[in-house]
Residue, then its C-alpha position, 0 to 999 in steps of 0.5 A: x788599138x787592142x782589138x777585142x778578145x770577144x770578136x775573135x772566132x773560136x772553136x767549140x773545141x779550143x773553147x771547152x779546153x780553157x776550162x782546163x787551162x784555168x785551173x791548171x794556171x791557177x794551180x801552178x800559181x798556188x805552187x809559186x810558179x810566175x811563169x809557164x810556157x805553151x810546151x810545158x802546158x801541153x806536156x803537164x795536160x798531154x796536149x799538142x803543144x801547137x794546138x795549146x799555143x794556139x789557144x793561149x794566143x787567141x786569149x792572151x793580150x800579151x805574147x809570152x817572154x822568151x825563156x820565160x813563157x805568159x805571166x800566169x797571173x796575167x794569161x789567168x785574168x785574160x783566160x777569165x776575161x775571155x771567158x766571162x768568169x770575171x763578171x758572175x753571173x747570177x742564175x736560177x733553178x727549177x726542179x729542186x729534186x736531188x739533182x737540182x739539190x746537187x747544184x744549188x749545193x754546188x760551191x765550186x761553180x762562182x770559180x767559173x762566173x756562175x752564182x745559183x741564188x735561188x730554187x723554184x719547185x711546183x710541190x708545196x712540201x718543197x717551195x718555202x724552204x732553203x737548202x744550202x742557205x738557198x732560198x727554194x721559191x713556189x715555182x707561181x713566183x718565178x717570172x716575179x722574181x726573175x724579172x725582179x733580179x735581173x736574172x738572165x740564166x736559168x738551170x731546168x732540172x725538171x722530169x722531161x714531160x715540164x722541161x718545155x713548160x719550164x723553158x717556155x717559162x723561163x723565155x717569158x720571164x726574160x732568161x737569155x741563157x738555159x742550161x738543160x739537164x732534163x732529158x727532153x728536145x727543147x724548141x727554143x727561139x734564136x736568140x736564146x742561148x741553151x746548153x743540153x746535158x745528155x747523161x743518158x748520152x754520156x753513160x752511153x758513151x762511157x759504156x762504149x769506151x768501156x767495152x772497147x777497152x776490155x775488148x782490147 
């Protein structure tokens, strides 16, 4: 019996390189590449090449062919099922300033399972109106609607004094899954699934990086 992808242990680390190999796969199958080995990978995306073979077993049902490598259509739909990427996942945002315009904006994120179909925002200047063919709700509507639609992913792109109002909000309306890129420590329940994007964290390293660099 094949056992099931989802059960298996996997690190953070291996975890946020699939990404990485998607796209990687994806582009050589556009080349008209069939087949790929681990070591070719790992050479093309200057990784180890253990490490790289060790992530494509945790994912692959099939062990790759010798001389050959994984069939990249088979280890692309495998990498897309382990992940989720195969079954989008619809989401909401609240806060439609210019980040929040960015995302709904955003094509590229249904290539990773993930579809915004809609924004809400507390200002009347803002809610009623669309932005990309996206439809901008008065954020009154949100439990109504999420509930409505079933959606279980909420994106908070608010100032950081709301985030917790909006999270707390999202929780009550039945959201599973925040992805947070106010800039605020949020108190969330288990059994919630959250994603925090720290870009004063990120600029702080990147400046680091920098500064080391010209040091050397």
């Amino acid at each position: 019996m094949k056992e099931c992808k989802e059960t298996i242990q996997i690190s953070k680390a291996a975890l946020a390189r699939m990404p990485g190999y998607l796209i990687y796969l994806k582009n050589r199958r556009a080349e008209g590449v069939n087949f790929i080995s681990s070591t070719v990978m790992a050479e093309d995306l200057k990784q180890n090449p253990v490490q790289v073979r060790k992530d494509l077993a945790v994912v692959s049902h099939c062990p790759g062919k010798p001389k050959l490598g994984f069939e990249i259509g088979g280890l692309i739909s495998d990498i897309e099922d382990f992940l989720g990427y195969n079954n989008t996942s619809e989401a909401v945002i609240v806060g439609v300033g210019q980040l929040g315009k960015t995302l709904l904006s955003y094509g590229g994120f249904e290539s990773y399972g993930l579809s915004i179909v809609a924004g809400f925002d507390a200002r009347p200047d803002v809610a009623g109106k669309e932005w990309c063919g996206k439809k901008i709700f008065s954020v009154d509507r949100f439990s109504e609607l999420v509930r409505r639609m079933n959606i279980l992913i909420g994106i908070i792109t608010v100032p950081k004094e709301q985030a917790q109002i909006v999270c707390d909000m999202m929780i009550d309306a039945g959201i599973r899954a925040i992805w947070n890129f106010a800039p605020a420590h949020l108190v969330i329940p288990e059994g919630i699934a959250v994603k925090n994007e720290d870009l004063a964290a990120s600029l702080a390293l990147l400046s680091k990086q920098l500064r080391d660099q010209l040091g050397k």
